[in-house]
C-alpha positions as CSV (number, residue, x, y, z in Angstrom):
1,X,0.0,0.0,0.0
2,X,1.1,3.5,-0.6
3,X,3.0,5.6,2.1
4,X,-0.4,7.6,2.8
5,X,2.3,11.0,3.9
6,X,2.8,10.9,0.2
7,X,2.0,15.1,0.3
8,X,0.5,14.4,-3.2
9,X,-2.0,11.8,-2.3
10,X,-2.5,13.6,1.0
11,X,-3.6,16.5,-0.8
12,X,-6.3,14.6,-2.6
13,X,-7.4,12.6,0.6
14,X,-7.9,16.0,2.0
15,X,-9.8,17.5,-1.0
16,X,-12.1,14.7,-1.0
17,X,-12.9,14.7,3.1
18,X,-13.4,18.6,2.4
19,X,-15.9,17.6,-0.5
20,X,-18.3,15.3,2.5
21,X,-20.2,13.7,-0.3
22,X,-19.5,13.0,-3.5
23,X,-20.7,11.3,-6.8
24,X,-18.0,10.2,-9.1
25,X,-18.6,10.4,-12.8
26,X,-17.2,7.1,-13.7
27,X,-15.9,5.2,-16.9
28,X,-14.3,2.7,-15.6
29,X,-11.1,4.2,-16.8
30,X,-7.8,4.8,-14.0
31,X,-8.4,7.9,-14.0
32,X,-12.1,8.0,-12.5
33,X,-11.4,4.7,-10.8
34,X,-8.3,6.4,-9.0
35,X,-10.6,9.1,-8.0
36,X,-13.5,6.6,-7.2
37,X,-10.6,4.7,-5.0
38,X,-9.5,7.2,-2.9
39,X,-13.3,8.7,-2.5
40,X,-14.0,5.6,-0.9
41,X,-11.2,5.4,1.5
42,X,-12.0,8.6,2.8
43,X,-15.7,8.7,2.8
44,X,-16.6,5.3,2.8
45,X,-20.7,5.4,2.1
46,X,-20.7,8.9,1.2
47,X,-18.9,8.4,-2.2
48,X,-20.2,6.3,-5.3
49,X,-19.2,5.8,-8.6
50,X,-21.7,6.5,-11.6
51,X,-21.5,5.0,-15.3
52,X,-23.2,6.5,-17.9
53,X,-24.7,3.8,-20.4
54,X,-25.3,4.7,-23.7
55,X,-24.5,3.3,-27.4
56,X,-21.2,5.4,-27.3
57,X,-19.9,3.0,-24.5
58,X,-18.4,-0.4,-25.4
59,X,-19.8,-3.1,-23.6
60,X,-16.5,-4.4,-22.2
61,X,-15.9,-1.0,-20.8
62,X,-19.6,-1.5,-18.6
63,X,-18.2,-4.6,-17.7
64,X,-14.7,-3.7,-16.8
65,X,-16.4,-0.7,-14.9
66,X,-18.2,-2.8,-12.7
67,X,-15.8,-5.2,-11.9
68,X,-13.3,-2.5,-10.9
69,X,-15.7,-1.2,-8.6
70,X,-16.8,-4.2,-7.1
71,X,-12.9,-4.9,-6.5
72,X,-13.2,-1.1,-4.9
73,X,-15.6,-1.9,-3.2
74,X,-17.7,1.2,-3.5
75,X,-21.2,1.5,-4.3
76,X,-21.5,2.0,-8.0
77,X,-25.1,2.6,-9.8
78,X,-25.0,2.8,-13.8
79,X,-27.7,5.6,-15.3
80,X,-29.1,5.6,-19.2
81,X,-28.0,8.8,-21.0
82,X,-29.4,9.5,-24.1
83,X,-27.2,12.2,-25.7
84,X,-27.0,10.0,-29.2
85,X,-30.9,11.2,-29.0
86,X,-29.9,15.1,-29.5
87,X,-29.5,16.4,-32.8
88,X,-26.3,18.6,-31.7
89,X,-24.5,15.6,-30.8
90,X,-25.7,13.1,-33.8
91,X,-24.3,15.6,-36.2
92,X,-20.6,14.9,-35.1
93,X,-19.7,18.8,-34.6
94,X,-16.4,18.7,-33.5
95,X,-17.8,20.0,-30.0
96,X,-19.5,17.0,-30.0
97,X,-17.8,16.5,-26.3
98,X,-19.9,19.4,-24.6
99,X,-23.2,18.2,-25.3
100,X,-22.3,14.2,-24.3
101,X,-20.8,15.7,-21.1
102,X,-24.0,18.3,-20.6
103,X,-26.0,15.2,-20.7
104,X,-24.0,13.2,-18.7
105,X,-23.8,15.8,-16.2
106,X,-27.3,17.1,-16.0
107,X,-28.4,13.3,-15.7
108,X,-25.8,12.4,-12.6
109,X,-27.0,15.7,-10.8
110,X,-31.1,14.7,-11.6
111,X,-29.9,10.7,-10.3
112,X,-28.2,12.3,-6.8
113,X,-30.5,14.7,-5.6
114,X,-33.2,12.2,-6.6
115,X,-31.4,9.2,-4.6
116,X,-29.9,10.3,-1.4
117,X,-26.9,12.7,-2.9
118,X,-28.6,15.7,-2.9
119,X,-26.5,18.2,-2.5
120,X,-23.2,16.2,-2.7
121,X,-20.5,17.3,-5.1
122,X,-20.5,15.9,-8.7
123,X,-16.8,14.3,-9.7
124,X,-14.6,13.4,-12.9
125,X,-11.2,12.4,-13.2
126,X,-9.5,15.4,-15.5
127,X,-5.9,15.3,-15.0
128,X,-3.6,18.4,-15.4
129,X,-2.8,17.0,-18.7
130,X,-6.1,16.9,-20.3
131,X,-6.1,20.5,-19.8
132,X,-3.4,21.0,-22.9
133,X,-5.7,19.2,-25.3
134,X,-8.9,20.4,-27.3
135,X,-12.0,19.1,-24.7
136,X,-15.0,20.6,-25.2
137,X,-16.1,18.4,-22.5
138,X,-14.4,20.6,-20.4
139,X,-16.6,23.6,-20.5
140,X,-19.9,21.4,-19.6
141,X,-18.2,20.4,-16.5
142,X,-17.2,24.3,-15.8
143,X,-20.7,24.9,-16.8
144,X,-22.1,22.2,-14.5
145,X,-19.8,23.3,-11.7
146,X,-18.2,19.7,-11.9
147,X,-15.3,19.2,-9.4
148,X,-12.0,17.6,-10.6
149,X,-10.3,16.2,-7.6
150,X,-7.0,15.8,-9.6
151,X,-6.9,19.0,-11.2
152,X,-7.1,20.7,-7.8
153,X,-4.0,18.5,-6.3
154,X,-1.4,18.8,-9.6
155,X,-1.5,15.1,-10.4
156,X,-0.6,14.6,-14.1
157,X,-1.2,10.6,-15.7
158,X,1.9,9.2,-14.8
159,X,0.9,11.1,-10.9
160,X,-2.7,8.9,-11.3
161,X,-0.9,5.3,-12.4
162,X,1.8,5.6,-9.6
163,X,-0.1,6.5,-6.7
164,X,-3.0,3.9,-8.3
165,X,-0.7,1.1,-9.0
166,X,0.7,1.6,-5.3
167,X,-2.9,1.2,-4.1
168,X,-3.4,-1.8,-5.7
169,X,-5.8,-0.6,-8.4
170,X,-6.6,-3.2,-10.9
171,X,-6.4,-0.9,-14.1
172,X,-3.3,1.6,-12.6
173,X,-1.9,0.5,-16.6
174,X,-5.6,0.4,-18.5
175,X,-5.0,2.3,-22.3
176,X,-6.8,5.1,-22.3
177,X,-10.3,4.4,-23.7
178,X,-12.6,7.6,-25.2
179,X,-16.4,6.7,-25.8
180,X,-16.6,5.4,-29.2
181,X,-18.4,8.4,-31.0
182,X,-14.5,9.7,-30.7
183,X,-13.6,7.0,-33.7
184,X,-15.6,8.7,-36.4
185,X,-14.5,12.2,-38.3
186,X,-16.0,15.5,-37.4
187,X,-18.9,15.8,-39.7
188,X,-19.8,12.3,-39.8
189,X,-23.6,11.6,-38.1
190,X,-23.7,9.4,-35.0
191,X,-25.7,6.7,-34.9
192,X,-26.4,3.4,-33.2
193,X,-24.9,1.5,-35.8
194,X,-21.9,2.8,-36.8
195,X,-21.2,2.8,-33.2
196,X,-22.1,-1.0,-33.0
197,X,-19.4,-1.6,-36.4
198,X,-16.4,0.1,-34.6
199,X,-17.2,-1.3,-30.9
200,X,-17.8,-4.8,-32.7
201,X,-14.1,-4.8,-34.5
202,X,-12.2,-3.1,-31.7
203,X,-13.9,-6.3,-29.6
204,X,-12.4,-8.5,-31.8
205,X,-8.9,-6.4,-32.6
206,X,-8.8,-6.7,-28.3
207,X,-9.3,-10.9,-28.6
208,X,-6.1,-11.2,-30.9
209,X,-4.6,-9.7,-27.9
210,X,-3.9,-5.9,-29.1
211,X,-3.8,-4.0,-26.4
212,X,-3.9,0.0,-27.3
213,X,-5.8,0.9,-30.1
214,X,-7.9,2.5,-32.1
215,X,-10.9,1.8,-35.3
216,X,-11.4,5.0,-36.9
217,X,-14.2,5.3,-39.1
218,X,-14.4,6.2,-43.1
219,X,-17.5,5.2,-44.4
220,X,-16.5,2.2,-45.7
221,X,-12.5,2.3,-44.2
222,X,-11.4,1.0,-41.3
223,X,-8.5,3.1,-40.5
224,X,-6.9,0.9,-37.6
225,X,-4.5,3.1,-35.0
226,X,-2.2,0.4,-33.0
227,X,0.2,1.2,-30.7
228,X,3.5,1.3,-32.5
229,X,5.3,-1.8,-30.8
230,X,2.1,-3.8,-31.8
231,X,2.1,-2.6,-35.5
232,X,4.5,-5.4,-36.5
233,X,2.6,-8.2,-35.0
234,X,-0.2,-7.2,-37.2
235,X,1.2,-8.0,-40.4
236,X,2.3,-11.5,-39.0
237,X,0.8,-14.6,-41.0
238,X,-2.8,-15.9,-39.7
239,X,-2.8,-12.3,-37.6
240,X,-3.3,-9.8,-40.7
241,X,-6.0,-12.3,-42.5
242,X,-8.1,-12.1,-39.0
243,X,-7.7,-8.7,-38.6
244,X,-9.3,-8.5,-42.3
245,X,-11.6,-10.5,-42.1
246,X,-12.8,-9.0,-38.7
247,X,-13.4,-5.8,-40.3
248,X,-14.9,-7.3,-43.2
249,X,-17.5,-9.4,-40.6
250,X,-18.3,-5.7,-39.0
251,X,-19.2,-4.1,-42.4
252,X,-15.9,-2.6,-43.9
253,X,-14.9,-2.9,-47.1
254,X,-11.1,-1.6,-46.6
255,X,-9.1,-2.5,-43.5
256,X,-5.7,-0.6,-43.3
257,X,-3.4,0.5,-40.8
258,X,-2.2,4.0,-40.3
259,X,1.6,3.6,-40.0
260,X,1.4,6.8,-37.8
261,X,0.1,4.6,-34.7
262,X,-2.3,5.1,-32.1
263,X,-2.6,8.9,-30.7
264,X,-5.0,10.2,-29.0
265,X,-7.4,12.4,-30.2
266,X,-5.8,12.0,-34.2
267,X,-9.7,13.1,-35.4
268,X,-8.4,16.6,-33.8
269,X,-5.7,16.7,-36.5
270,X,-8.5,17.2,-39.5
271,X,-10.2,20.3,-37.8
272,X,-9.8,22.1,-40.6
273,X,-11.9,19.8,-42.6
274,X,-9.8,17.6,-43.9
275,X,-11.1,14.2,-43.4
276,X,-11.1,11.6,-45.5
277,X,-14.8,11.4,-46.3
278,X,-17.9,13.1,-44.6
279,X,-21.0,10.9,-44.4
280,X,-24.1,12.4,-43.3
């Protein structure tokens, strides 16, 4: 277990016991589990995890979210959100991020007050480093007066994975996983079934045994991001005909892999328009 005089950790401990009562807006992911983690330590009963559940979210991630918290021990509760239902977000606008997390948050403030939480503070787990990127996200939770626990005390990624891994967090090295609207190019409609094509080949991409990745969606292209020490592995015999016929099973016609590996966020690169196809 972690030296709890850690000042870092600490800091957050005290944040959180400041806080009283809180509900954590939670994926599943280390960061939000972290947070979840250390919520319940400190506040035992008076801290519990929410998961959103909507087509955007892969079914393994529900499931890995669970289990986490279950090894936690917290209480966790999962909530519908229907932001896939709102026109602003359908259309793919590429502040598509603020009206998932406006939904997300209005929803997790409407399920607290209405079960026992009234009043408690609403969590995520933003890092200081999700701060230099392009998250529209981050104005809903400004918006929605959203605490982030992590942001307050400093911690960065590798801050979250040490002090998680010393705390015996199941998922202190889990990739980082966006919801899966993230895989398709500004301008492209959401809907239920293109999310159910690039959650179905990732599944299968995840059952070879690649481990940080991406589909990214061009009408009929799968543009497949890998984590570069896993690119190799991909073209290996029996490994590159399942990977194709995977993405052929899930509706593609093309299956390629962009040489350029997995990065988070690579739709962000096109915001000028660039993308390889627009489909309405």
């Amino acid at each position: 277990m972690a030296d709890v005089q850690d000042p870092q950790l600490a800091a957050l401990e005290a944040r959180l016991r400041e806080l009283g009562s809180v509900v954590v807006c939670y994926s599943g992911g280390v960061d939000s589990a972290f947070v979840l983690l250390v919520a319940h330590r400190v506040l035992g009963g008076r801290a519990l995890g929410l998961t959103a559940v909507s087509p955007s979210l892969a079914p393994a991630e529900k499931e890995i979210a669970e289990r986490v918290a279950k090894q936690i021990g917290a209480r966790h509760e999962l909530v519908e959100t229907h932001e896939i239902d709102d026109p602003r977000y359908a259309a793919n606008p590429d502040n598509r991020c603020f009206f998932c997390k406006t939904e997300l948050y209005t929803v997790a403030r409407a399920w607290a007050d209405a079960h026992g939480f009234a009043g408690a503070a609403l969590l995520n787990g933003t890092n200081v480093e999700d701060l230099g990127d392009y998250r529209p996200g981050l104005d809903a939770a400004k918006d929605a007066a959203i605490v982030s626990p992590l942001v307050d005390v400093g911690m960065t990624k590798a801050d979250v994975r040490r002090h998680a891994r010393a705390l015996g967090l199941g998922v202190w090295d889990k990739p980082a996983s966006a919801c899966l609207s993230s895989r398709l190019p500004y301008g492209t409609a959401v809907t239920r079934d293109r999310l159910a094509q690039i959650g179905g080949l990732e599944a299968e991409l995840k059952a070879l045994g690649f481990r940080q990745l991406r589909v990214r969606w061009h009408d009929k292209i799968a543009r497949i991001e890998l984590d570069l020490v896993e690119l190799a592995r991909a073209l290996e015999p029996g490994v590159r005909e399942a990977i194709v016929e995977a993405g052929k099973r899930h509706g593609f016609a093309y299956v390629t892999l962009d040489l350029g590996g997995y990065r988070r966020g690579s739709h962000n690169e096109l915001l000028a328009g660039n993308a390889l196809r627009v489909v309405s």
